[in-house]
C-alpha positions in Angstrom: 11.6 8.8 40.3 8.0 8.9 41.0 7.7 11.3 37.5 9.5 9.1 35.8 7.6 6.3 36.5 3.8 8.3 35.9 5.6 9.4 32.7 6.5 6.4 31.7 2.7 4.9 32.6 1.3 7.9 30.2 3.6 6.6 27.3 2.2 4.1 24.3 4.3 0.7 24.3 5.6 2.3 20.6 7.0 5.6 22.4 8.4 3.7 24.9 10.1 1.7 22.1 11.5 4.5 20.4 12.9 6.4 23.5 14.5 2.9 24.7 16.8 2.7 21.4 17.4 6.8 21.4 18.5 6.3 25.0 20.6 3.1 24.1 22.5 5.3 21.4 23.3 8.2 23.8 24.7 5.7 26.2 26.5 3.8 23.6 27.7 7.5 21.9 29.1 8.4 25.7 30.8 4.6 25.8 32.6 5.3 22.5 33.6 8.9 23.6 35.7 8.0 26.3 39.7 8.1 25.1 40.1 4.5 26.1 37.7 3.3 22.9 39.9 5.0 20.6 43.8 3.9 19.0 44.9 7.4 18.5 45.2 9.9 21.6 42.5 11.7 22.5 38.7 10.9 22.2 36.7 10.3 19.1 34.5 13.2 17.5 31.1 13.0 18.7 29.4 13.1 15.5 31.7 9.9 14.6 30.8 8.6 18.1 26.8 8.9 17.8 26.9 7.5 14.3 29.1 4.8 15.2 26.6 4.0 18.5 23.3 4.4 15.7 24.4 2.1 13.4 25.7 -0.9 16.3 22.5 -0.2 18.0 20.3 -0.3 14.8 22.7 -3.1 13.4 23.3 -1.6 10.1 26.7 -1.8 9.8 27.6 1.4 8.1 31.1 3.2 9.6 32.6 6.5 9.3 36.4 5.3 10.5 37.7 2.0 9.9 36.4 -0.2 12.9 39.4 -2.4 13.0 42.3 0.3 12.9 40.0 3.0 14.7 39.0 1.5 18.1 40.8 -0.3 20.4 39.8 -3.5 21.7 37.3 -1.6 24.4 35.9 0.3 21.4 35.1 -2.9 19.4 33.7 -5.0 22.8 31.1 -1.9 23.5 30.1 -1.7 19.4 29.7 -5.8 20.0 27.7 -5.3 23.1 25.3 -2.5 21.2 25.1 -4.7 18.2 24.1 -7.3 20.7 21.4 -5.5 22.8 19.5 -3.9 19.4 19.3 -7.2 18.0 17.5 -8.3 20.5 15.6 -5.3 21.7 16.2 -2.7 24.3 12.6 -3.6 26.1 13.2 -7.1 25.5 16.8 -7.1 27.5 14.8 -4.7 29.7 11.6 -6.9 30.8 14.3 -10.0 31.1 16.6 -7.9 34.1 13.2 -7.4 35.4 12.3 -11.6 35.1 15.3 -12.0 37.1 15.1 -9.4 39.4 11.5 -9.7 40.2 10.7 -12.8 39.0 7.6 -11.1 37.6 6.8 -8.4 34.4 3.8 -5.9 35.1 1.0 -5.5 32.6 2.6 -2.1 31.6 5.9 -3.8 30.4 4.5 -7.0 29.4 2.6 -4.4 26.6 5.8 -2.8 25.5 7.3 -6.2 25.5 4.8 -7.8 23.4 4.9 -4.3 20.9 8.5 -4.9 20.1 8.7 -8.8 19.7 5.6 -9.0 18.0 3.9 -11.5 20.3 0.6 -12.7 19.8 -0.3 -12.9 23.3 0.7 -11.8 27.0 -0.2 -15.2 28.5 2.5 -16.8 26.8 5.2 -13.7 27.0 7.7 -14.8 29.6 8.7 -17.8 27.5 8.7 -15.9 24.5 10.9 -13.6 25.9 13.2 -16.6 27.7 13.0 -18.6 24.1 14.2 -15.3 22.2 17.6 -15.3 24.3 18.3 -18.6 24.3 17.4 -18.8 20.3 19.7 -16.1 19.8 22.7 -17.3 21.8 22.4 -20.9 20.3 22.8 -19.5 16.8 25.5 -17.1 17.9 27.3 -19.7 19.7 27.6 -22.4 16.8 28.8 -19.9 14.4 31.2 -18.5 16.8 32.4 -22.3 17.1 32.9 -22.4 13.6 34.6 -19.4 12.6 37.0 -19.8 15.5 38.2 -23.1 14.5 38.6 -21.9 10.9 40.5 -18.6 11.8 42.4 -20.9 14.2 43.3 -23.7 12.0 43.7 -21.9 8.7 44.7 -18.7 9.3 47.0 -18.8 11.8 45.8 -16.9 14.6 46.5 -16.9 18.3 43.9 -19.1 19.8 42.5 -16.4 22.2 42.5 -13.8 18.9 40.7 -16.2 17.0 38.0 -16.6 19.4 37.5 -12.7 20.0 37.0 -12.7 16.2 35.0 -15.6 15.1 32.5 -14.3 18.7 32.5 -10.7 17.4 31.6 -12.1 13.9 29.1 -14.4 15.2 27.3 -12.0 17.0 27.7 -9.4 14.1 26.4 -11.3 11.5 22.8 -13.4 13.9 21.8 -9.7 14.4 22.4 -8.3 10.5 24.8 -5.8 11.5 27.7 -6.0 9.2 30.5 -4.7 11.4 33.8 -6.4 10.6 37.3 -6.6 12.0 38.8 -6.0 8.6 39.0 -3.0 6.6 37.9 -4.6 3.3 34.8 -6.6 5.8 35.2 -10.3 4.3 36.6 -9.4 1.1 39.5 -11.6 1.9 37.4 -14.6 2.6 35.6 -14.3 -0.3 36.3 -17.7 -1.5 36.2 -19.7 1.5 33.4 -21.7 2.1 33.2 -22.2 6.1 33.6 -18.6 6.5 31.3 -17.0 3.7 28.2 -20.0 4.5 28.8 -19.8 8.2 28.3 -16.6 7.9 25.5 -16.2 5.4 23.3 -19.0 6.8 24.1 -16.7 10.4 22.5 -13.7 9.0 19.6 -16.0 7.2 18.9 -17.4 10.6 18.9 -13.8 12.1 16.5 -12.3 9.3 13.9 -14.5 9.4 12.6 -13.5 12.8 12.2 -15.1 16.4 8.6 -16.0 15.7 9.4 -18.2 12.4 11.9 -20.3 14.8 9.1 -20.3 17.8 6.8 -21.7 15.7 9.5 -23.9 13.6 10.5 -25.5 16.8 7.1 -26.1 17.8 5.7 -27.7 14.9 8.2 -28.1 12.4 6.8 -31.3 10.6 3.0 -29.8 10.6 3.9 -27.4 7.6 0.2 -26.8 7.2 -0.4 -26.0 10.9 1.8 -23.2 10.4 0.7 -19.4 10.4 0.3 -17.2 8.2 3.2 -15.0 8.9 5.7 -18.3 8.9 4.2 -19.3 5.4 4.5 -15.7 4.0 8.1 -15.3 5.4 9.6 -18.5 4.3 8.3 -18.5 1.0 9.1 -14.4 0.3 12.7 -15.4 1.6 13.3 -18.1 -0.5 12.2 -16.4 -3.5 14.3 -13.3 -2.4 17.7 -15.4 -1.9 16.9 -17.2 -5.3 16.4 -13.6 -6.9 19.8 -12.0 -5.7 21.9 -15.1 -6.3 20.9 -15.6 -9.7 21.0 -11.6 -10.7 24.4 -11.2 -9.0 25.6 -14.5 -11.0 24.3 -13.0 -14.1 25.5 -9.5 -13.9 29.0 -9.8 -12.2 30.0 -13.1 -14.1 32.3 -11.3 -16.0 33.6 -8.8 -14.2 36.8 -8.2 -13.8 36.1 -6.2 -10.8 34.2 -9.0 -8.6 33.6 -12.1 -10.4 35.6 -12.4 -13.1 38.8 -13.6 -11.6 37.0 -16.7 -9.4 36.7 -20.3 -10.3 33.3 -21.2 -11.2 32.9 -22.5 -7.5 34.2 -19.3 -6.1 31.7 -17.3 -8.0 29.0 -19.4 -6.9 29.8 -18.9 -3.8 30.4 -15.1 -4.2 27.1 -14.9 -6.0 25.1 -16.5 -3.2 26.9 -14.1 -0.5 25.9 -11.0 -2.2 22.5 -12.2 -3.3 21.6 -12.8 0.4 23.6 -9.7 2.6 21.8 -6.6 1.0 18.7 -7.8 2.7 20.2 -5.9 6.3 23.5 -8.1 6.7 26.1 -5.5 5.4 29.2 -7.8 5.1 30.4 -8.1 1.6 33.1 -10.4 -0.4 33.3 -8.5 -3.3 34.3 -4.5 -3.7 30.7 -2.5 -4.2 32.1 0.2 -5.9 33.2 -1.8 -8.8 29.9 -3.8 -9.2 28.0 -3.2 -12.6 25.0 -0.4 -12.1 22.4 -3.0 -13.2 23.8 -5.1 -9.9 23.8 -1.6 -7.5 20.0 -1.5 -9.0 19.3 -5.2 -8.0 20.8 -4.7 -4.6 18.9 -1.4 -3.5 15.9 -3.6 -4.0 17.0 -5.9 -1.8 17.8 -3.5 0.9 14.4 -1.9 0.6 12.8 -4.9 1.4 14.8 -6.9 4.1 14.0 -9.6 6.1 11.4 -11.1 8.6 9.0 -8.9 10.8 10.6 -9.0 14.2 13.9 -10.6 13.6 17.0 -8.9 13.9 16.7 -7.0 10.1 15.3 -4.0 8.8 13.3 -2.9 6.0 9.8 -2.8 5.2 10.4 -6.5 5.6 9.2 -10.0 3.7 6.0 -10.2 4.6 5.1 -6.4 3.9 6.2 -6.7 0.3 4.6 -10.4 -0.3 0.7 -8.3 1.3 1.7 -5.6 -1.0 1.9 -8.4 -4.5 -1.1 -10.0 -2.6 -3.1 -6.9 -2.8 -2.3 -6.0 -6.2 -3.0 -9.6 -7.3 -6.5 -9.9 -5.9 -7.2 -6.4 -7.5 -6.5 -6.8 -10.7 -8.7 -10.5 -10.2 -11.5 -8.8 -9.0 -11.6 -10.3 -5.8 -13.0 -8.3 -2.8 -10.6 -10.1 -0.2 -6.6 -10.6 -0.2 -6.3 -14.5 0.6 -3.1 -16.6 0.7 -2.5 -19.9 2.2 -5.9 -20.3 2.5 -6.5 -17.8 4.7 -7.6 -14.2 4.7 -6.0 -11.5 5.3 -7.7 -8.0 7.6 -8.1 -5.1 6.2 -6.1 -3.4 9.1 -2.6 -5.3 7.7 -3.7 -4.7 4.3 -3.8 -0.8 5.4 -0.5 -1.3 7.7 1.4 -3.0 4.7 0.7 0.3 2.8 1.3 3.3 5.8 4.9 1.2 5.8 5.8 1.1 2.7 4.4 5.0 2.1 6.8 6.5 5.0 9.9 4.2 4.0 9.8 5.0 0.5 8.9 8.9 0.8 11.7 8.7 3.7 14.5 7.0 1.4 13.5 9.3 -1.5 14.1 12.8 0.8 16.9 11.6 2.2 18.8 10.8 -1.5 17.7 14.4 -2.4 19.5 15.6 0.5 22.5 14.3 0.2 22.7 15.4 -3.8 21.7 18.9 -2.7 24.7 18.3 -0.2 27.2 17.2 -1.5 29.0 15.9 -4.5 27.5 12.5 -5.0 25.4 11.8 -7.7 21.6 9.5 -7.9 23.0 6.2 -7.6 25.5 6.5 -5.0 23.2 8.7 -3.0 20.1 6.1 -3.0 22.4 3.2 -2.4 23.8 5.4 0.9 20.1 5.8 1.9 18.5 2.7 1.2 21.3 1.1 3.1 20.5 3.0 6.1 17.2 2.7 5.8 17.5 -0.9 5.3 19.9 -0.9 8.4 22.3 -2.8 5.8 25.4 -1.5 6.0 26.5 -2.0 2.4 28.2 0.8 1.3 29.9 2.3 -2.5 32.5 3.6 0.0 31.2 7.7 0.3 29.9 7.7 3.6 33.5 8.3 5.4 33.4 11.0 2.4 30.3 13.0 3.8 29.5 15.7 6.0 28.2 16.4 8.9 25.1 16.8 7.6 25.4 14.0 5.3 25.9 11.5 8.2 23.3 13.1 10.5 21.0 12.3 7.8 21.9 8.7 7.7 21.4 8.6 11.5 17.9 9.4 10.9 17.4 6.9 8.3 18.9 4.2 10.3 16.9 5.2 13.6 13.8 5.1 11.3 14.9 1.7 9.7 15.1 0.0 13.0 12.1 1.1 15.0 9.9 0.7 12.4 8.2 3.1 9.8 4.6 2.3 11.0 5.9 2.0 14.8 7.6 5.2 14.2 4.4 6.7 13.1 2.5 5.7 16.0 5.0 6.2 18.4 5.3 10.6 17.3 1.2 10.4 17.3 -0.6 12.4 19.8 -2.9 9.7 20.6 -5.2 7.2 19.0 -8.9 8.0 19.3 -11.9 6.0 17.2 -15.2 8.0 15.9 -18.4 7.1 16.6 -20.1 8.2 13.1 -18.7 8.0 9.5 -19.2 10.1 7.1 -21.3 9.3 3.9 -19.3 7.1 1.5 -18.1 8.3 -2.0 -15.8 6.7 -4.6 -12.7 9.3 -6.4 -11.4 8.3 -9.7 -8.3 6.3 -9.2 -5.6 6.1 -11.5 
């Protein structure tokens, strides 16, 4: 024990991160080996098993087997509890037990704490930590309320059945997972509105990330108080959601695959859904391997981006992309800083923004080739298998039960890498960190 804990002293808050959520997915992989989580005799194959525990603790959302037909009850209540404890952080659930325990966090996991939730500051952590829980059971528990009543009172279901569901949903769809108790995910809801909006302003809530709520709930009519990061967010969402709607309305209106058979209201409504899941939600209303190629385009943008630094989504998130438009913006002006809001940005997130968006795409890219070189899957369905991993989306064209082993140990990667973090990632695998005391003499290449 006493190793343990000097090893864990040596560690960098970001390596601590990473081994938390490998950990988590061997313990959920030995959960969901045991012959009790499965329908059919026997135990389930450990490469279904690991991928299954990868993508509930990463909450992508992407399956090999069928979740509802596959595991038993057990099976679904562990993939739940996983989907649970990576939404909300594997150090955060573990400096909590400790608030309880000990009443008190040391310096060492107040650090890794404050690494995975993003926090400002230590002073304030224990209520960050305390507000994040209660945030995220308040959401889950309001849309757990509603899609109960409405699988109750529509549809029929035993009281105690519909509560299991509209729970497993609610806590599916606050953390962007995507796991779903039917085969086709929501398909069959497709034009119900308390479902499909219960459920899409769910995984809106979830994306946006426990520091736009903190601050939100602090100062929610001081819109010009707010930082930085809440401005950036909420304005690169609302464009985003506007985006997807409107290209899924356009593209899929007359399909006869997705769209074409709804009521104007029902596309509307199918249209918003779709425009808003690819960024890390995963559930879907309409059948993705009948959308138009333009919308499969549209969507794998979506997915590469995702949602709100440390929220519950993946990607190279909101406020990445809207730094990377800010920096290309004040280039081509001229200007020597990046501003927005009236305020100006370091060069260090400028230079962040960048390493991020470098190791996800160079990541999604390598891991397309390798599943073309592997198997029998062309460009599109390939990069919409990765970028959903990546994205920790979940969406799928319907190949991944289709590949191989290697195939799906790719996707674990992608998904592992999609969660952590592409810059936390980074730091996490490095050495150390070290700073020089000279420079070197400056000179300028030719760019471009």
């Amino acid at each position: 024990m006493a190793r343990v804990r000097a090893f864990l002293r040596r560690r960098h808050p970001a390596q601590l991160i990473v081994s938390a959520f490998a950990l988590a997915i061997l313990v959920g992989t030995a959960l969901l080996l045991l012959p009790v989580a499965t329908v059919s005799p026997g135990s389930a194959s450990f490469t279904t098993a690991l991928f299954t525990s990868t993508s509930a603790i990463c909450v992508t959302g992407l399956v090999v087997v069928d979740t509802p037909t596959y595991w038993t009850q057990y099976g679904q209540v562990v993939i739940m509890g996983l989907i649970q404890a990576g939404g909300l952080g594997i150090m955060t659930l573990a400096s909590i037990l400790a608030l309880l325990v000990a009443r008190r966090l040391g310096l060492r996991r107040r650090l890794v704490a404050q690494a995975e939730r993003a926090a400002p500051e230590l002073s304030d952590l224990r209520r960050l930590l305390l507000s994040v829980v209660l945030l995220s059971f308040a959401f889950e528990a309001v849309a757990a309320v509603v899609l109960t009543l409405r699988f109750w009172l529509s549809y029929d279901y035993a009281f105690g059945s519909a509560v299991y569901r509209g729970v497993f949903h609610a806590v599916s769809a606050f953390n962007n997972a995507g796991f779903a108790l039917y085969g086709d995910s929501l398909v069959r809801f497709v034009a119900d509105g308390w479902i499909v909006l219960t459920v899409a302003l769910t995984l809106i809530a979830g994306g946006l990330g426990f520091p736009v709520w903190l601050e939100l709930r602090r100062r929610f009519r001081m819109p010009r108080a707010w930082t930085l990061h809440t401005k950036l967010t909420l304005t690169g969402t609302g464009v985003l959601i506007v985006f997807g709607f409107v290209a899924v309305l356009v593209l899929e209106w007359s399909n006869a695959g997705t769209l074409g058979p709804l009521d104007p209201g029902g596309k509307l409504l199918a249209a918003f859904f779709q425009g808003v899941t690819p960024r890390t939600a995963g559930f879907n209303t309409v059948d993705y391997g009948s959308v138009e190629p333009e919308t499969l385009l549209v969507t794998d943008m979506l997915m590469f981006v995702g949602g709100g630094s440390a929220s519950t989504a993946g990607g190279i998130k909101v406020t990445t992309l809207a730094l990377l438009f800010l920096m290309v913006f004040s280039e081509i002006r001229g200007e020597e800083n990046v501003n927005a809001f009236g305020r100006r940005v370091p060069p260090h997130a400028q230079r962040q923004a960048l390493v991020v968006a470098f190791i996800a795409l160079n990541a999604v890219v390598l891991c397309t080739l390798a599943l073309m070189a592997d198997s029998r899957f062309g460009f599109q369905e390939s990069l919409f298998e990765a970028l959903s991993a990546f994205g920790t989306v979940g969406l799928s064209t319907g190949i991944t039960p289709d590949l191989n082993e290697v195939g799906r140990l790719l996707l674990i990667v992608l998904m592992f890498l999609g969660r952590t973090g592409p810059y936390t990632l980074a730091v996490a695998l490095a050495l150390r960190e070290s700073r020089k005391l000279y420079r070197f003499p400056e000179e300028r290449p030719l760019i471009g």
